[in-house]
C-alpha positions in Angstrom: -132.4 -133.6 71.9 -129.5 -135.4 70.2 -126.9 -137.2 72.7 -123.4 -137.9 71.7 -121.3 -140.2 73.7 -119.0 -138.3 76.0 -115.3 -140.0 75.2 -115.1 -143.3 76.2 -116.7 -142.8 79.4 -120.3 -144.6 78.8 -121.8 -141.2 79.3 -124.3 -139.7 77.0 -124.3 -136.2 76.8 -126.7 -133.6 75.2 -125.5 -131.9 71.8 -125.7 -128.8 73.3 -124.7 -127.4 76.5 -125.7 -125.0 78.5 -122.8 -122.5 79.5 -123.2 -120.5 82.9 -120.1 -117.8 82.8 -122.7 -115.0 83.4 -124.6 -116.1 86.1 -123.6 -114.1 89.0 -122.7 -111.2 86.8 -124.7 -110.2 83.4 -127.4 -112.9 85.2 -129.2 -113.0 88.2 -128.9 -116.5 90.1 -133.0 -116.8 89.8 -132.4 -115.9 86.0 -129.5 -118.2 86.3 -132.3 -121.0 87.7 -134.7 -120.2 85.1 -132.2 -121.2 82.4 -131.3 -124.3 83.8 -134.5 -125.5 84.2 -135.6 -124.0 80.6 -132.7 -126.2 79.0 -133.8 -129.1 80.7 -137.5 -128.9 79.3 -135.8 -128.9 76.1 -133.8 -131.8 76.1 -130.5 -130.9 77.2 -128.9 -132.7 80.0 -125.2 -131.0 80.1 -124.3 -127.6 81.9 -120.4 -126.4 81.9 -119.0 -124.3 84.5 -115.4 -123.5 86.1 -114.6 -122.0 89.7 -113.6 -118.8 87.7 -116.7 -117.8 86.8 -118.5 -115.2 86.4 -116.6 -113.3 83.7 -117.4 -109.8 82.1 -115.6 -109.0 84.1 -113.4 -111.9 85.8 -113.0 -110.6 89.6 -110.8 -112.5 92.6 -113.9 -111.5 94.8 -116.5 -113.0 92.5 -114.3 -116.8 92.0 -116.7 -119.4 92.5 -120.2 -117.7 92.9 -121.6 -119.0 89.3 -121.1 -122.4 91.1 -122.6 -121.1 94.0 -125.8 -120.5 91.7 -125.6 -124.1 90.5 -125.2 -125.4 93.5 -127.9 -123.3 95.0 -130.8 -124.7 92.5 -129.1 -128.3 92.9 -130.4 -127.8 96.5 -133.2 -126.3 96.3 -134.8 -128.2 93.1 -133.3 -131.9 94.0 -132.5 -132.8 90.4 -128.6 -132.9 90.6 -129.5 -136.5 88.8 -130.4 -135.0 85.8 -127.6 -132.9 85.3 -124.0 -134.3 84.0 -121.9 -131.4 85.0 -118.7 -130.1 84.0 -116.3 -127.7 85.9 -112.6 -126.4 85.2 -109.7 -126.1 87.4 -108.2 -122.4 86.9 -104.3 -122.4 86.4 -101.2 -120.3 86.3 -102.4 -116.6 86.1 -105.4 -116.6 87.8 -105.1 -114.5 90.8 -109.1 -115.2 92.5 -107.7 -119.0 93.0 -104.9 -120.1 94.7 -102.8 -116.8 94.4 -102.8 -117.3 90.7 -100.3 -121.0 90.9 -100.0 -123.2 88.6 -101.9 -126.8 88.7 -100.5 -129.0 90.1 -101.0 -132.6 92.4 -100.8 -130.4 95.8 -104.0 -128.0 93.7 -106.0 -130.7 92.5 -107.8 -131.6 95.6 -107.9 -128.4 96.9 -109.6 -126.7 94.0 -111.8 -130.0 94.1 -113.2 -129.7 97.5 -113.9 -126.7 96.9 -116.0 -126.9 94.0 -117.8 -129.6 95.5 -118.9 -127.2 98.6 -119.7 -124.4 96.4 -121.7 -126.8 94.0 -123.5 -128.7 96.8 -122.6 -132.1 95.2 -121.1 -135.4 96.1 -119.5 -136.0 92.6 -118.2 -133.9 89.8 -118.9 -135.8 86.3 -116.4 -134.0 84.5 -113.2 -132.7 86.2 -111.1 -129.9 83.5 -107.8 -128.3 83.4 -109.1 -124.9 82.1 -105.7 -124.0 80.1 -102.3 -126.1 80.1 -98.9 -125.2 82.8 -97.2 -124.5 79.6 -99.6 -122.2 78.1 -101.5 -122.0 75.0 -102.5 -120.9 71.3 -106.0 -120.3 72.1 -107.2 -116.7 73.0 -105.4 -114.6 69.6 -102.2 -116.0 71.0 -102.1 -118.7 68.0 -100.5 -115.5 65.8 -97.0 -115.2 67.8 -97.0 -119.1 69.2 -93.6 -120.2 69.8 -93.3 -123.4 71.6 -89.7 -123.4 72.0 -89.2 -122.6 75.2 -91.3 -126.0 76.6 -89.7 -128.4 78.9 -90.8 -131.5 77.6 -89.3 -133.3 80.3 -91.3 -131.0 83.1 -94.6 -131.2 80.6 -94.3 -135.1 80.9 -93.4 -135.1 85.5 -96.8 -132.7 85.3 -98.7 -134.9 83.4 -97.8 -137.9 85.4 -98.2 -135.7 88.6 -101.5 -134.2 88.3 -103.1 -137.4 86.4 -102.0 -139.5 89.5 -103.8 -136.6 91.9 -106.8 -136.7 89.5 -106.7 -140.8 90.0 -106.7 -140.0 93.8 -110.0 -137.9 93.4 -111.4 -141.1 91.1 -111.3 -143.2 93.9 -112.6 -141.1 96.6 -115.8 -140.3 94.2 -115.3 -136.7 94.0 -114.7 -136.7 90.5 -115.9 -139.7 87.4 -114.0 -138.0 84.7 -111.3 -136.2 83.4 -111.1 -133.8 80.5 -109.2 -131.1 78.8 -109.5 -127.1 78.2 -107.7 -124.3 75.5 -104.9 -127.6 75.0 -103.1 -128.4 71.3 -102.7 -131.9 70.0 -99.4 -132.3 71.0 -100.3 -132.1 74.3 -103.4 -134.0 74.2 -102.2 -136.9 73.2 -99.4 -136.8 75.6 -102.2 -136.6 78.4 -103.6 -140.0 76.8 -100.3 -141.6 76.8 -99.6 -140.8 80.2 -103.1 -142.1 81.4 -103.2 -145.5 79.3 -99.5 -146.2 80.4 -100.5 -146.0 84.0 -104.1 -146.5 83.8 -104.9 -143.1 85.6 -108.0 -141.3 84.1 -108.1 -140.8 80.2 -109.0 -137.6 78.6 -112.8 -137.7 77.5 -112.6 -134.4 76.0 -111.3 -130.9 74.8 -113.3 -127.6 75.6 -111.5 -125.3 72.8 -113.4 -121.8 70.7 -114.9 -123.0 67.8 -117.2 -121.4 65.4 -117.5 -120.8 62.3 -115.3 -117.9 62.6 -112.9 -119.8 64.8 -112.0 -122.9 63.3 -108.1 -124.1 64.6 -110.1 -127.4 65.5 -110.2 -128.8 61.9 -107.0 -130.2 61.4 -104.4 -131.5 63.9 -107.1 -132.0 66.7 -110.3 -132.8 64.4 -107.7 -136.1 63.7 -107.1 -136.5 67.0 -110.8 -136.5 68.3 -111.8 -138.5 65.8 -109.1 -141.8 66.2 -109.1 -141.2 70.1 -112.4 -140.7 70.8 -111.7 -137.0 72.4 -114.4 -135.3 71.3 -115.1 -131.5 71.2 -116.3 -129.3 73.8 -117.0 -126.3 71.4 -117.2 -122.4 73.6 -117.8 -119.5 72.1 -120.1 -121.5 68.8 -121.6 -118.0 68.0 -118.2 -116.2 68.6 -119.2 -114.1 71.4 -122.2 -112.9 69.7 -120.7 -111.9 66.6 -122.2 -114.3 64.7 -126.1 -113.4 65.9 -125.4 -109.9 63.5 -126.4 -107.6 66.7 -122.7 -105.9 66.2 -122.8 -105.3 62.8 -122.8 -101.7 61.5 -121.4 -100.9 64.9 -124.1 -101.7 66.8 -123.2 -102.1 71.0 -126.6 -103.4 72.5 -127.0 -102.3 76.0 -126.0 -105.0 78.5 -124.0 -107.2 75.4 -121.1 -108.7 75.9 -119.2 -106.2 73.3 -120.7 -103.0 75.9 -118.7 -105.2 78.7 -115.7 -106.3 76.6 -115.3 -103.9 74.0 -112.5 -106.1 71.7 -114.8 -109.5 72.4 -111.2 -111.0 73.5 -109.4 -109.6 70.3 -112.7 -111.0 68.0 -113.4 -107.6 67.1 -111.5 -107.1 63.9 -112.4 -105.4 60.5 -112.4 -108.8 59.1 -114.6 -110.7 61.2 -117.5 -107.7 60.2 -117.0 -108.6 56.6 -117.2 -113.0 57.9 -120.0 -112.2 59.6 -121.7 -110.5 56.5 -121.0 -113.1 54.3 -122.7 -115.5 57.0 -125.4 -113.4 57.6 -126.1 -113.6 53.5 -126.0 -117.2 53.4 -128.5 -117.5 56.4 -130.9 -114.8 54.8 -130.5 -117.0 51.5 -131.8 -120.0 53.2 -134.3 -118.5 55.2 -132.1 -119.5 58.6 -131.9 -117.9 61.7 -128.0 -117.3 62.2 -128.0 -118.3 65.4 -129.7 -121.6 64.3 -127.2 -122.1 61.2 -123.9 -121.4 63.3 -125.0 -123.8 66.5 -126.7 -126.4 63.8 -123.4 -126.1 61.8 -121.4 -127.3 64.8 -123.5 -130.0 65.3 -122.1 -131.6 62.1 -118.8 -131.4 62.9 -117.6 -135.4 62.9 -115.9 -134.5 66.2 -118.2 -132.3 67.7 -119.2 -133.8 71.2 -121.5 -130.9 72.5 -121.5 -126.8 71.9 -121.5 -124.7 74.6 -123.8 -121.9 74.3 -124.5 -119.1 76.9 -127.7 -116.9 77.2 -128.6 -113.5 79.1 -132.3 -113.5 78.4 -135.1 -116.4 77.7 -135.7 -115.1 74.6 -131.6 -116.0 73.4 -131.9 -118.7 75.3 -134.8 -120.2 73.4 -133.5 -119.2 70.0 -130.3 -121.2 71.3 -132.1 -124.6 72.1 -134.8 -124.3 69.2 -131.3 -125.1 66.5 -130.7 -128.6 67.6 -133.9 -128.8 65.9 -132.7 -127.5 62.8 -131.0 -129.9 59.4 -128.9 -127.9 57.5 -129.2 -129.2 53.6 -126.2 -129.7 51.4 -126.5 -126.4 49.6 -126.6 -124.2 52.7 -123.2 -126.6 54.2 -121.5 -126.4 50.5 -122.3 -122.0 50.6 -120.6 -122.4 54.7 -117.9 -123.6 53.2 -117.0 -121.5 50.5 -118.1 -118.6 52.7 -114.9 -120.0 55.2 -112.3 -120.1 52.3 -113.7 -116.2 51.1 -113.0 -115.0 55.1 -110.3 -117.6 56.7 -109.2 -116.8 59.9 -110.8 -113.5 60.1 -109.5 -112.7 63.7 
């Protein structure tokens, strides 16, 4: 499988990644095994994770068991070696860590340690804040986003705060790099100011949604990515299963995400039925899989850095790896894109 440099760090990362949020929940941890070591007979070398997880649903009394899992197989299988593995620091909100506080430099190596014992590891490869102190536009929140109420001033002391924690971590080996989650451009490149003034860790990367249903990336940040070397972390690439068609025509599949979740986290509009149509045409045009033209579409973003795809049975999971297989011509990328200007922004 392809391998796209991970920032500046002189890592090498798989184009995909495997995501873990279900493991513990939708996924046994011996299913949650099996899919590890299925996605790295395929190539892929990558796996995300956060101390949250599992989701669907998101329970204070289930925080940290998908890192449990991970951990788990890194014992049992002794390949931690092959793995470059990502977790997230939870923030403000979140009431299964910390009481729901804020990050900050007193949290850092707190949540660390922690992730470290669950994950039965010496050394985290990539160390996220899952959303920013200040808050976001990702999640449907991008619709009413008012920023006025920031404190630049306190944006910039937390910044300088938690990136000099995060230095701390550096040199104790817990953690080899640093990276973003759900953050704007703005605020990105504020956090590589901050680090290049005082030579504290730079931003490698951004986990934000993208999809083709989903794309806020393509502007502000796509520049940003691009002349900084920040690539993307993509979640959500087939919009939360949207984009396989199994929803259409009001279709709920036992055990999918939508019978768990039934808005999808506000994706499930009128309008994104009618996208997903459209995308579904273009795929049968072409002869595509959809999951194979939405992950394969991804991977020719010019700042894509990996997409994160999640499974809950071998046979999505081998659909999932079998795209970054998969050239999408100029006809089927020039119909994508007309398709996007027909159905912008459809949730």
């Amino acid at each position: 499988m392809k391998k796209n440099p991970l920032g500046r760090t002189g890592l090498e990362v798989s184009a995909l990644c495997l995501g873990s949020m279900t493991w513990g929940t939708q996924n046994t941890e011996a299913e949650g095994h099996g899919q590890i070591e299925m996605a790295l007979d395929h190539g892929v070398n990558f796996i995300d994770t956060a101390e949250m997880y599992p989701v669907n649903p998101t329970l204070p009394e289930t925080t940290g068991r998908t890192e449990e899992v991970i951990g788990n197989w890194f014992e049992k299988s002794g390949r931690r070696g092959e793995v470059i593995l990502a977790t997230k620091h939870s923030g403000e909100g979140f009431n299964g860590a910390r009481d729901g506080a804020p990050i900050t430099s007193a949290s850092v190596p707190e949540a660390v340690e922690s992730s470290l014992r669950r994950l039965r590891t010496d050394y985290i490869d990539l160390y996220q804040f899952h959303w920013p102190n200040r808050g976001s536009y990702m999640f449907r929140q991008n619709w009413r986003y008012d920023p006025s109420g920031q404190d630049r001033a306190e944006t910039i002391a937390h910044m300088e705060d938690t990136l000099e924690a995060l230095q701390r971590q550096v040199e104790k080996g817990n953690i080899r790099h640093f990276g973003l989650s759900n953050e704007s451009a703005w605020g990105t490149a504020q956090w590589l100011r901050v680090a290049e003034e005082n030579g504290w860790p730079r931003v490698a990367s951004v986990q934000n949604e993208y999809s083709l249903l989903c794309r806020l990336y393509d502007t502000d940040m796509a520049e940003m990515s691009v002349n900084e070397d920040v690539g993307l972390l993509a979640f959500s690439p087939l919009a939360a299963g949207l984009l396989t068609g199994k929803y259409q025509g009001g279709q709920v599949p036992e055990g999918s995400r939508m019978s768990l979740v039934d808005t999808l986290g506000g994706r499930r509009t009128d309008r994104a039925f009618a996208a997903v149509d459209a995308y579904l045409a273009v795929a049968r045009r072409h002869g595509l899989d959809p999951v194979h033209m939405s992950l394969a579409w991804c991977l020719t973003r010019p700042f894509m850095c990996s997409a994160i795809f999640g499974a809950t049975t071998p046979e999505q999971l081998e659909t999932a790896l079998a795209s970054a297989e998969v050239t999408l011509g100029p006809e089927v990328l020039d119909e994508i894109d007309a398709t996007h200007m027909a159905h912008p922004m459809p949730y």
